[in-house]
PALUM-822250 format. One record per atom (N, C-alpha, C): residue number from 0; y, x, z; atom name; residue in three letters. Coordinates in Angstrom, 1 decimal. Each point is the difference from the previous one (the first is absolute). Example, Ala and Ser with C-alpha at 12.3 -4.5 7.8 and 13.67 -1.06 7.14 Angstrom:
residues 2
  resi       v       u       w  name  resn
     0    -5.7    13.2     7.8     N   ALA
     0     1.2    -0.9     0.0    CA   ALA
     0     1.2     0.9     0.0     C   ALA
     1     1.1    -0.4    -0.7     N   SER
     1     1.1     0.9     0.0    CA   SER
     1     1.1    -0.8     0.8     C   SER
//
This chain:
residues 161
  resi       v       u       w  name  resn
     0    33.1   -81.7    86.1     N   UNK
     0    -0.1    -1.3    -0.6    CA   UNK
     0    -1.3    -0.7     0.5     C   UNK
     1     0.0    -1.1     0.9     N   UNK
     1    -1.0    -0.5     0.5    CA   UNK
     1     0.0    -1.5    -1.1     C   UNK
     2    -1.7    -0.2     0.0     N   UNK
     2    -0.6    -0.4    -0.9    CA   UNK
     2    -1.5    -1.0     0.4     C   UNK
     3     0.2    -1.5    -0.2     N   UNK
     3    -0.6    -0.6     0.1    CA   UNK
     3    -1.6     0.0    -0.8     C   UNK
     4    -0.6     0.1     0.3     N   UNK
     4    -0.9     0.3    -0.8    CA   UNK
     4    -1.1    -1.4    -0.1     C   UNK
     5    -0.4    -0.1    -1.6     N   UNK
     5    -0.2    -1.2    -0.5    CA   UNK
     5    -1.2     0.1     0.1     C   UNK
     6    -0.9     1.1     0.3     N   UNK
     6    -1.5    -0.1     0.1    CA   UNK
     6    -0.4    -0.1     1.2     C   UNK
     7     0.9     0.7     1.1     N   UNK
     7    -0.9    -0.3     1.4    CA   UNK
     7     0.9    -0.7     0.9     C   UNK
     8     1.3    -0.3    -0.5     N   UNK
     8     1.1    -0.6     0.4    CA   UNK
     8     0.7     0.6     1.5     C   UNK
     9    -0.5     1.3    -0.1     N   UNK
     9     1.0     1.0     1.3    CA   UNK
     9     1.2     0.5    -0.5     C   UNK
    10     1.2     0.5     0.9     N   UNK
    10     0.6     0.6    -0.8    CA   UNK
    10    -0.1     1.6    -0.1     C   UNK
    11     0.1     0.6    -0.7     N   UNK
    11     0.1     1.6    -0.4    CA   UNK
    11     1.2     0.7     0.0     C   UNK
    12     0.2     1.0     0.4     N   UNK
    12     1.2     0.5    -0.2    CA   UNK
    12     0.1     1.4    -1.3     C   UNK
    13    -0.8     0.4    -0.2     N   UNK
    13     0.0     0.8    -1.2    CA   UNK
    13    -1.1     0.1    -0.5     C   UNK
    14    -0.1    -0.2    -1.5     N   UNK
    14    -1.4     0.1    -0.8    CA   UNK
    14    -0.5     1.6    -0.3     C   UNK
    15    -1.7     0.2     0.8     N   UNK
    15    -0.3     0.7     0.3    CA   UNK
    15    -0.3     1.2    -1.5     C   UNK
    16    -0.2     1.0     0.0     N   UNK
    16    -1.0     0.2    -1.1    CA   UNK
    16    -1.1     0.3     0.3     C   UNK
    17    -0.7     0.2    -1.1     N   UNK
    17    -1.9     0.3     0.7    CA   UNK
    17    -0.5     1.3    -1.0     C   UNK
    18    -1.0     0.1     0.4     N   UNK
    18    -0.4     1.2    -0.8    CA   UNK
    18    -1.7     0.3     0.1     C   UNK
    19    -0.6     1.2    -0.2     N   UNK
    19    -1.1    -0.1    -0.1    CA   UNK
    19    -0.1     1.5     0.3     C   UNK
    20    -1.1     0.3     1.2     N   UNK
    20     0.0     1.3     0.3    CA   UNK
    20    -0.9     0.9    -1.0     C   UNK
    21    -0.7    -0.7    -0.6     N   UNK
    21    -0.9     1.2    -1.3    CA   UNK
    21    -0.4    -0.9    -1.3     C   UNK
    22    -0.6     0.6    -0.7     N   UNK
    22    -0.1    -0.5    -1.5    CA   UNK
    22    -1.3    -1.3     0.1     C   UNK
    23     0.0    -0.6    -1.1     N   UNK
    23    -1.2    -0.7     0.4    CA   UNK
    23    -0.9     0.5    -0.3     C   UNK
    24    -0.4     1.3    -0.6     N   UNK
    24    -0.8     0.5    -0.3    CA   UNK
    24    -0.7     0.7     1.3     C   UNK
    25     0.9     0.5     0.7     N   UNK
    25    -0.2     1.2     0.8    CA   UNK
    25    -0.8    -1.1     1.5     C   UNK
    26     0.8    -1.1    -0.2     N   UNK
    26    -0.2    -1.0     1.0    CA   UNK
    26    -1.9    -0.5    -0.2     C   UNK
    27     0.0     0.0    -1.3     N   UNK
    27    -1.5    -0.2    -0.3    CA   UNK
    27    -1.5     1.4     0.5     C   UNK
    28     0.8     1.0     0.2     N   UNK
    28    -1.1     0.8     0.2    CA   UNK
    28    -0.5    -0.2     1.7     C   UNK
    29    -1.9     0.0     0.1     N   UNK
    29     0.0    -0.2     1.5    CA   UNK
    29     0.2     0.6     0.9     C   UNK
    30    -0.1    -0.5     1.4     N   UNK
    30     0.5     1.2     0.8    CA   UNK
    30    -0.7     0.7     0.2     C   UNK
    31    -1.3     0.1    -0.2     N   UNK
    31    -0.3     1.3     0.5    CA   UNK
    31     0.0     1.4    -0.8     C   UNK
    32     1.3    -0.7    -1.6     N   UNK
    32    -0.1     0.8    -1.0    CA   UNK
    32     1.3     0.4    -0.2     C   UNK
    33     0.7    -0.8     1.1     N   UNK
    33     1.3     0.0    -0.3    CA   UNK
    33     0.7     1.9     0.1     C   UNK
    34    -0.3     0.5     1.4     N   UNK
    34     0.8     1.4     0.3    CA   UNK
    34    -0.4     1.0    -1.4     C   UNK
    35    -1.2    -0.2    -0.3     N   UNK
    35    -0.6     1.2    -1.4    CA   UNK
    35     0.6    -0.6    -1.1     C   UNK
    36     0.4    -0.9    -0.2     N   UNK
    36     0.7    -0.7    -1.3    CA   UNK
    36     1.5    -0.2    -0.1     C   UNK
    37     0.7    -0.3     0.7     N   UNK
    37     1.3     0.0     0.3    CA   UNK
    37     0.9     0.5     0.4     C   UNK
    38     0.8     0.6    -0.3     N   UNK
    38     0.9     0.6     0.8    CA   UNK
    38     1.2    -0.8    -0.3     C   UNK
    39     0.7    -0.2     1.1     N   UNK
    39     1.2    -1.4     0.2    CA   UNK
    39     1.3     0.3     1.1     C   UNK
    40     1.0    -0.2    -0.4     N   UNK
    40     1.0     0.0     1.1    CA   UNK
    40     1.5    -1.2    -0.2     C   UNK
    41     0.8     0.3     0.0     N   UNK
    41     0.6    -1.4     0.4    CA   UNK
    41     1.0    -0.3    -1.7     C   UNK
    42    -0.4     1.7    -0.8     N   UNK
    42     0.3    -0.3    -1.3    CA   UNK
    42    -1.2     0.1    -1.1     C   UNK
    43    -0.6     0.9     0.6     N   UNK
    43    -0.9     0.6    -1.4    CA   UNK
    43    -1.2    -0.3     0.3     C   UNK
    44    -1.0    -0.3    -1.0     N   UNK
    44    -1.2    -0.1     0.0    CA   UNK
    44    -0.6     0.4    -1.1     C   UNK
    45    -1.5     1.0     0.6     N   UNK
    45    -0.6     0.8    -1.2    CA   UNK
    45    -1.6    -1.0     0.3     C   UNK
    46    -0.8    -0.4    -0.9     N   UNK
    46    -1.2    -0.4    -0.3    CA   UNK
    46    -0.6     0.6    -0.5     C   UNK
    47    -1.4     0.6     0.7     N   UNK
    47    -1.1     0.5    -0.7    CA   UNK
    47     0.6     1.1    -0.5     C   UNK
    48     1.5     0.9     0.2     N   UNK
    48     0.1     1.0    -0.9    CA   UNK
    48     0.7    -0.1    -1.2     C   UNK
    49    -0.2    -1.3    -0.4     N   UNK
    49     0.6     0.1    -1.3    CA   UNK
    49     0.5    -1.6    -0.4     C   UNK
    50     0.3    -0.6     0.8     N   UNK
    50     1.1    -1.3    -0.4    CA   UNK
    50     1.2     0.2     1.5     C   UNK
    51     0.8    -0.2    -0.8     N   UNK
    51     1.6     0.0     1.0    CA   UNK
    51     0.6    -0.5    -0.2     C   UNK
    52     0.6     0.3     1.0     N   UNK
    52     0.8    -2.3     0.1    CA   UNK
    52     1.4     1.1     1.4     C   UNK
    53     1.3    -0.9    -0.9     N   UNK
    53     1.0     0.1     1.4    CA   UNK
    53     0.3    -1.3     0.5     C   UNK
    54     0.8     0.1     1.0     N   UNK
    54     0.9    -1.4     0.3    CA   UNK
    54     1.1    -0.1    -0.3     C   UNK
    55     0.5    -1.1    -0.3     N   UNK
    55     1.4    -0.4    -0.3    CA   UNK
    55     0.2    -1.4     0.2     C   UNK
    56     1.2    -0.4    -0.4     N   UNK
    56     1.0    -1.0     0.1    CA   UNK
    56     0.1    -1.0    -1.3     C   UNK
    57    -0.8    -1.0     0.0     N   UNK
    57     0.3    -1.1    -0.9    CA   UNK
    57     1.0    -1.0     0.5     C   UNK
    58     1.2    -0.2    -0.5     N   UNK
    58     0.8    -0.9     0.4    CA   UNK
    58     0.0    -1.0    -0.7     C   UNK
    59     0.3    -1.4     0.7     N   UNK
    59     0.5    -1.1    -0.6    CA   UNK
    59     1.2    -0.7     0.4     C   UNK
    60     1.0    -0.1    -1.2     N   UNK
    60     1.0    -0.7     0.5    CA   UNK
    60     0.0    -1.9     1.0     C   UNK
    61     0.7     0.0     0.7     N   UNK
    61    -0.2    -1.2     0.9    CA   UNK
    61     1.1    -0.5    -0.5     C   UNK
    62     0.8    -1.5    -0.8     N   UNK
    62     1.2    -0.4    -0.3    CA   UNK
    62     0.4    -0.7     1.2     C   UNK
    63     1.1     0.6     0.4     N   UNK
    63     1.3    -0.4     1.2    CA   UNK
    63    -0.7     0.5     1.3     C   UNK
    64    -0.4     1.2    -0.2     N   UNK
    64    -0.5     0.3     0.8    CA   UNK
    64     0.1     1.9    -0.1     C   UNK
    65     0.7     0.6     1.3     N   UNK
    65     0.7     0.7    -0.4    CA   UNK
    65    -0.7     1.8     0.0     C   UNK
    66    -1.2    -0.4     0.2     N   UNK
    66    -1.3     1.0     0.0    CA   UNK
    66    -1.4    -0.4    -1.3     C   UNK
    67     0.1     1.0    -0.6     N   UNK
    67    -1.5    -0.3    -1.0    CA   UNK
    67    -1.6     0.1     1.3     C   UNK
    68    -0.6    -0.6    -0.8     N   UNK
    68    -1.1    -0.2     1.1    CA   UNK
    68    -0.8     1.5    -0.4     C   UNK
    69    -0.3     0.8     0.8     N   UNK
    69    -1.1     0.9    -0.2    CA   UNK
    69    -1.4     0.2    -0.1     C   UNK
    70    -0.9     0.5    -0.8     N   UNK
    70    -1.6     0.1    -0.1    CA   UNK
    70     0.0     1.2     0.3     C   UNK
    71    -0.8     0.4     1.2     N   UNK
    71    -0.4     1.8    -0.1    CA   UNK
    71    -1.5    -0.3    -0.8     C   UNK
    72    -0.1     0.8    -1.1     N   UNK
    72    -1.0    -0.2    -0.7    CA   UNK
    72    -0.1     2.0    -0.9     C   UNK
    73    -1.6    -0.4     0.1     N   UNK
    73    -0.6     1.4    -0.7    CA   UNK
    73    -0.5     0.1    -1.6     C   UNK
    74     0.8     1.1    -0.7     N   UNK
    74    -0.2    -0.3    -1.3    CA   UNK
    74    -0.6     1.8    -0.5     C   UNK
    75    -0.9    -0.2    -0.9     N   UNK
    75    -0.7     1.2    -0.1    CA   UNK
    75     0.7     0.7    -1.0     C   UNK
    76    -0.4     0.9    -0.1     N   UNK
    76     1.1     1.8    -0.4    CA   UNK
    76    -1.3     0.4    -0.8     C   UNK
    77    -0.1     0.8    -1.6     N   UNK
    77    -0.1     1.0     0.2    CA   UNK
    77     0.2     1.6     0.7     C   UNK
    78    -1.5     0.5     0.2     N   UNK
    78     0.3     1.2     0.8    CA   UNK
    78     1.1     0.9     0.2     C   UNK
    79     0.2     0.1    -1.4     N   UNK
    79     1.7     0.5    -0.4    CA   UNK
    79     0.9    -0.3     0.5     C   UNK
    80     0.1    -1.0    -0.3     N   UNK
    80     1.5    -0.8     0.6    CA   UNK
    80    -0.1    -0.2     2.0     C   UNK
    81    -1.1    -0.3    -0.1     N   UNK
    81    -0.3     0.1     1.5    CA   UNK
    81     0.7     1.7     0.8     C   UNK
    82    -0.7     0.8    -0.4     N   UNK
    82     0.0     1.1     0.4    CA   UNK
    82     1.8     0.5     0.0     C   UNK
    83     0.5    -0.7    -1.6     N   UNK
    83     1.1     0.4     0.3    CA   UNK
    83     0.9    -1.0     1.2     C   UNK
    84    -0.1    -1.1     0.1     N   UNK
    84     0.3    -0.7     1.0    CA   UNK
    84     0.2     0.6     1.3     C   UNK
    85    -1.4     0.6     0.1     N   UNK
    85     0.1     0.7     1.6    CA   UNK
    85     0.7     1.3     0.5     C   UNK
    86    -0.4     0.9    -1.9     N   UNK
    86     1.4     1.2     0.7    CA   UNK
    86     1.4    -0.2    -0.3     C   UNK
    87     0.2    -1.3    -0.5     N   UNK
    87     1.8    -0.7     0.0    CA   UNK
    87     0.1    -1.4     0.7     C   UNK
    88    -0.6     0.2     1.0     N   UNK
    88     0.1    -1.1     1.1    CA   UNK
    88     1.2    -0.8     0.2     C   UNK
    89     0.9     0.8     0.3     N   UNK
    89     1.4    -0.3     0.4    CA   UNK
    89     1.5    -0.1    -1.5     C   UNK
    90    -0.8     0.0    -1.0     N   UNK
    90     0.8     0.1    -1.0    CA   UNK
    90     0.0    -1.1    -0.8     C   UNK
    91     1.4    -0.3    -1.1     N   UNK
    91    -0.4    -1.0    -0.4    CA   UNK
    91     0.0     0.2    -1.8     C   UNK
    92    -0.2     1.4     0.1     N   UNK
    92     0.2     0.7    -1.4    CA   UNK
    92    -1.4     0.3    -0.4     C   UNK
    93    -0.9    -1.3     0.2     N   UNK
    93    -1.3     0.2    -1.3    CA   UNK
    93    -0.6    -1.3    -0.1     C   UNK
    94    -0.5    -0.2    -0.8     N   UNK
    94    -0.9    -1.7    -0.6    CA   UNK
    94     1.4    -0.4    -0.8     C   UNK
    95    -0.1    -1.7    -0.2     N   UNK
    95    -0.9    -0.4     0.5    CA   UNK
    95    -1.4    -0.2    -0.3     C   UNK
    96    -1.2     0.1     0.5     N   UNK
    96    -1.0     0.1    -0.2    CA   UNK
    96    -1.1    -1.5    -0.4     C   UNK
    97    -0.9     0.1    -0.8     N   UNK
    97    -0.3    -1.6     0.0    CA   UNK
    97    -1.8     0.0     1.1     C   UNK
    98     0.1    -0.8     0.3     N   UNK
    98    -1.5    -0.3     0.8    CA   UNK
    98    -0.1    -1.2    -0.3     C   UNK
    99    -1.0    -0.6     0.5     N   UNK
    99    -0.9    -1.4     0.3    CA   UNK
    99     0.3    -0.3     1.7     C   UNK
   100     0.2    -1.2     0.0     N   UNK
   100     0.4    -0.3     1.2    CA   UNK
   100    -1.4    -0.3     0.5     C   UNK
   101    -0.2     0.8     1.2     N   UNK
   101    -1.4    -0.2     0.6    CA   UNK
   101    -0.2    -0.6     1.2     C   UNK
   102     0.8    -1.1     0.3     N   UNK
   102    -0.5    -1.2     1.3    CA   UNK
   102    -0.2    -1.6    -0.9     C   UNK
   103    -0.9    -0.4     0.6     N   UNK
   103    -0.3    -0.9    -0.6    CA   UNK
   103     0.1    -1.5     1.0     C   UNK
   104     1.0    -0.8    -0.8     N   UNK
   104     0.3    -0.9     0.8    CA   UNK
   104     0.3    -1.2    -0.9     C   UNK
   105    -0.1    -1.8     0.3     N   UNK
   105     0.5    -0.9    -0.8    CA   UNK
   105     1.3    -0.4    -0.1     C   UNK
   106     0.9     0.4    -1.1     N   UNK
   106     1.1    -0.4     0.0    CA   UNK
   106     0.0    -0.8    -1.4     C   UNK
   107     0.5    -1.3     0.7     N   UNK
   107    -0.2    -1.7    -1.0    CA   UNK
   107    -1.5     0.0     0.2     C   UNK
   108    -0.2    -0.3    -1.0     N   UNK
   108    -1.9    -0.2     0.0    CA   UNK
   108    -0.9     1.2    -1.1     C   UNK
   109     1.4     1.7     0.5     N   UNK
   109    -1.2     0.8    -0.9    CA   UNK
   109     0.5     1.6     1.1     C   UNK
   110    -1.0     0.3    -0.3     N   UNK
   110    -0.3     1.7     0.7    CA   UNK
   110     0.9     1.0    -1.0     C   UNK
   111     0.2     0.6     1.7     N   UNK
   111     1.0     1.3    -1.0    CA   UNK
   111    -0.6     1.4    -0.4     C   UNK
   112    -0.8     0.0     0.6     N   UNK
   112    -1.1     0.9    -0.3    CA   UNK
   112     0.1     0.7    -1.5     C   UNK
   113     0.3     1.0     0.0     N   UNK
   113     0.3     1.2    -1.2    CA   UNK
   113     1.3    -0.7    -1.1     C   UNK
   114     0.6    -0.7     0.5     N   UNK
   114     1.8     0.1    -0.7    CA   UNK
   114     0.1     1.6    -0.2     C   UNK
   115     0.4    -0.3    -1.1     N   UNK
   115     0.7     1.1    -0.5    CA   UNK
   115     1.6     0.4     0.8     C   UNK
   116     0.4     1.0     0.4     N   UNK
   116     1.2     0.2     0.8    CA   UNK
   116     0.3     1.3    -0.4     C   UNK
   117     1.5     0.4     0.5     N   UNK
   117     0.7     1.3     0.0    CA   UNK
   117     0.5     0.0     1.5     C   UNK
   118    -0.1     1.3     0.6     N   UNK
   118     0.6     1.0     1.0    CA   UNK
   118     0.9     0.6    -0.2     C   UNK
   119     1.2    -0.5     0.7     N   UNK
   119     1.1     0.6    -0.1    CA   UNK
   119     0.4     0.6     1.1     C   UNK
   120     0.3     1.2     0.0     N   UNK
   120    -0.1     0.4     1.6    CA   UNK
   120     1.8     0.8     0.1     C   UNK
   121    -0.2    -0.3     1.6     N   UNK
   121     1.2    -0.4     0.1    CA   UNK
   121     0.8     1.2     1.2     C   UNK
   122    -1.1     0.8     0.5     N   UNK
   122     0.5     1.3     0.8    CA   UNK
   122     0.4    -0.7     1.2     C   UNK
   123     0.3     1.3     0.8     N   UNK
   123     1.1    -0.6     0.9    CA   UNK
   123    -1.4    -0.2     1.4     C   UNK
   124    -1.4     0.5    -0.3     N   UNK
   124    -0.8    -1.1     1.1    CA   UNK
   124    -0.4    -1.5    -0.4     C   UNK
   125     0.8    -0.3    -0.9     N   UNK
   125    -0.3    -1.4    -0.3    CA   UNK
   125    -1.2    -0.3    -0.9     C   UNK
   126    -1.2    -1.1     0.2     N   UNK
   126    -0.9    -0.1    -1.0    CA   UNK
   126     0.7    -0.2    -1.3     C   UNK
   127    -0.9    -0.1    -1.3     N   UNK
   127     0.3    -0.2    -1.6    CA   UNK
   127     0.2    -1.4     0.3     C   UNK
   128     1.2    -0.7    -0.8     N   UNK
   128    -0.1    -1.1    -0.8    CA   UNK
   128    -1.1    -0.2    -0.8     C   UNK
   129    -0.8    -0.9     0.1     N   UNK
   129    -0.8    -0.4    -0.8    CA   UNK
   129     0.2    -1.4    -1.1     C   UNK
   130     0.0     0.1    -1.3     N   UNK
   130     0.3    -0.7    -0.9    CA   UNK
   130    -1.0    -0.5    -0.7     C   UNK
   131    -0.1    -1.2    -0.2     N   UNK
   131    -0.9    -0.4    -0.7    CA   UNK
   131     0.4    -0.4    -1.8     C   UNK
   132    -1.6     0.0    -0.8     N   UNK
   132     0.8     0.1    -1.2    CA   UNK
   132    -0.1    -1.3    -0.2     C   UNK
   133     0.9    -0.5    -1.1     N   UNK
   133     0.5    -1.2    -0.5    CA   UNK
   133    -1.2    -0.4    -0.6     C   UNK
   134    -0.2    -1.4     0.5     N   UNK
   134    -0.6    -0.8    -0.4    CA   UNK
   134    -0.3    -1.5     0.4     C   UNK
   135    -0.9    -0.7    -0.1     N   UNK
   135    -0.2    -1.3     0.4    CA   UNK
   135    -0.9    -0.5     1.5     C   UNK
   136    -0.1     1.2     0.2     N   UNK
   136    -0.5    -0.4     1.2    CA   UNK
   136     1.0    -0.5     1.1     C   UNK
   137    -0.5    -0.6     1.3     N   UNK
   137     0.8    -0.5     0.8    CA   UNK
   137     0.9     1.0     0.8     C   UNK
   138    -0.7     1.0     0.3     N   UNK
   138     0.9     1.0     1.0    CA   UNK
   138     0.8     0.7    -0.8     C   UNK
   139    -0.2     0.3    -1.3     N   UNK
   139     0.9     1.0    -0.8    CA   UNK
   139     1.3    -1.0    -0.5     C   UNK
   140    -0.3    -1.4    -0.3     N   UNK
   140     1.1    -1.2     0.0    CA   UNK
   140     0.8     0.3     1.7     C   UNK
   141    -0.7     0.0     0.7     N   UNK
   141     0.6     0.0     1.2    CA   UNK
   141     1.2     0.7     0.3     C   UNK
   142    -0.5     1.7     0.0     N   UNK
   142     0.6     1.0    -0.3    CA   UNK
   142     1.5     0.0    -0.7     C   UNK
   143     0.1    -0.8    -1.1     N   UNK
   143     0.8    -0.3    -1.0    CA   UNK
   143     0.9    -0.5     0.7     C   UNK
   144    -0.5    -1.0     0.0     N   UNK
   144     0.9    -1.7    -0.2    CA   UNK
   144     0.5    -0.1     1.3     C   UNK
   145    -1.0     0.5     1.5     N   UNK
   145     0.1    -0.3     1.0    CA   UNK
   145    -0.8    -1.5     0.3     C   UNK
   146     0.5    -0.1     1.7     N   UNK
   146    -1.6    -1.2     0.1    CA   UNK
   146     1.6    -0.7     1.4     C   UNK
   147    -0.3    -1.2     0.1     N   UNK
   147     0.8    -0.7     1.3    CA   UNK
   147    -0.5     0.2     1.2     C   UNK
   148     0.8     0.1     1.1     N   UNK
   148    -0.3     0.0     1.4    CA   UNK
   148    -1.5    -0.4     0.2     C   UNK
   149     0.0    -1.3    -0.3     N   UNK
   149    -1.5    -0.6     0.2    CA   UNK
   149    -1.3     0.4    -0.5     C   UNK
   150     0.4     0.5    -1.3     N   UNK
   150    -1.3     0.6    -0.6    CA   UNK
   150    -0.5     1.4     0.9     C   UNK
   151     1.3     0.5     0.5     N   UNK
   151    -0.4     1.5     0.7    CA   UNK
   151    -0.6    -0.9     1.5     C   UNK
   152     0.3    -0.5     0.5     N   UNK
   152    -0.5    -0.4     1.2    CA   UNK
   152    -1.3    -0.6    -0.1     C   UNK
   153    -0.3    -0.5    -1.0     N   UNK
   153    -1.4    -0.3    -0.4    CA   UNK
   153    -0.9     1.0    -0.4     C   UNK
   154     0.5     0.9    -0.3     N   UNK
   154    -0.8     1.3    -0.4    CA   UNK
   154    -0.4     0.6     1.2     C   UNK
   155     1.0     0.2     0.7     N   UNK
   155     0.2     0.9     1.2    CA   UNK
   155    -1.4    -0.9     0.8     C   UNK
   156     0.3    -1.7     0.3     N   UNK
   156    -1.5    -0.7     1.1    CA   UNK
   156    -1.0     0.1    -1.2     C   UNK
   157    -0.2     0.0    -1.0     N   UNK
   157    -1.0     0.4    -0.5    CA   UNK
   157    -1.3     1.1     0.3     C   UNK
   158     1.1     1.1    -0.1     N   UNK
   158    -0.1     1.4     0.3    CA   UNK
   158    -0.6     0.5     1.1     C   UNK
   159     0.7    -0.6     1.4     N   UNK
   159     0.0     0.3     0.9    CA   UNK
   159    -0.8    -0.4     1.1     C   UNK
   160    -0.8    -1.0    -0.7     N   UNK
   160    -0.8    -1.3     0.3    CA   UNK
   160    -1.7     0.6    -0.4     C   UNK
//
């Protein structure tokens, strides 16, 4: 479905998703502190030893549009639940788990920074569903209700800009 786009006025042919390669926490430590502090890979992230964070999948529905838009975003785990995460990687028979969504970004005019969320994980290789809990904020409205072509396209040059 190719798609005129109202912010930069090109056309697009599929709305992208975006994601974030590490937590904002982990993103905050410096570099020359980074290798003794972090251990990071394309799912799991350990801090200092003792804060953990996985990745997952926040979805939002797009209306008439026949793909939800995707967030790869990091949400932190107790150690527990972490650890079980990693020796049932591939399963989808545990959680779901609750974290704090740990990337920090403006969605409407407020930060998502420590939302409350559930991990639902989904096996198969596939990252967890990540859910956000109900409330009034704008992304967890999002979540819900879903958002129009244009608001995702706006997100997306926002974002990407």
């Amino acid at each position: 479905m190719t798609y005129k786009c109202k912010c930069c006025g090109k056309i697009h042919d599929a709305l992208p998703d975006l994601g974030f390669d590490r937590p904002t926490y982990a993103a905050s430590v410096p570099d020359g502190e980074f290798t003794s502090r972090v251990q990071l890979d394309q799912d799991l992230c350990v801090l200092d030893e003792e804060h953990y964070f996985i990745r997952g999948i926040l979805l939002i529905p797009v209306h008439g549009y026949e793909q939800d838009f995707g967030l790869g975003v990091w949400v932190s785990q107790k150690k527990e639940n972490f650890e079980r995460y990693v020796d049932n990687f591939d399963t989808a028979d545990i959680g779901p788990f609750f974290g704090w969504l740990s990337n920090e970004f403006m969605y409407g005019d407020q930060s998502t920074l420590s939302l409350k969320t559930m991990a639902h994980f989904q096996g198969e290789g596939l990252r967890p569903l990540i859910l956000l809990e109900e409330s009034d904020h704008p992304l967890s409205i999002a979540q819900r209700k879903g958002i129009s072509l244009d608001e995702a396209w706006t997100f997306v040059h926002q974002h990407l800009n």
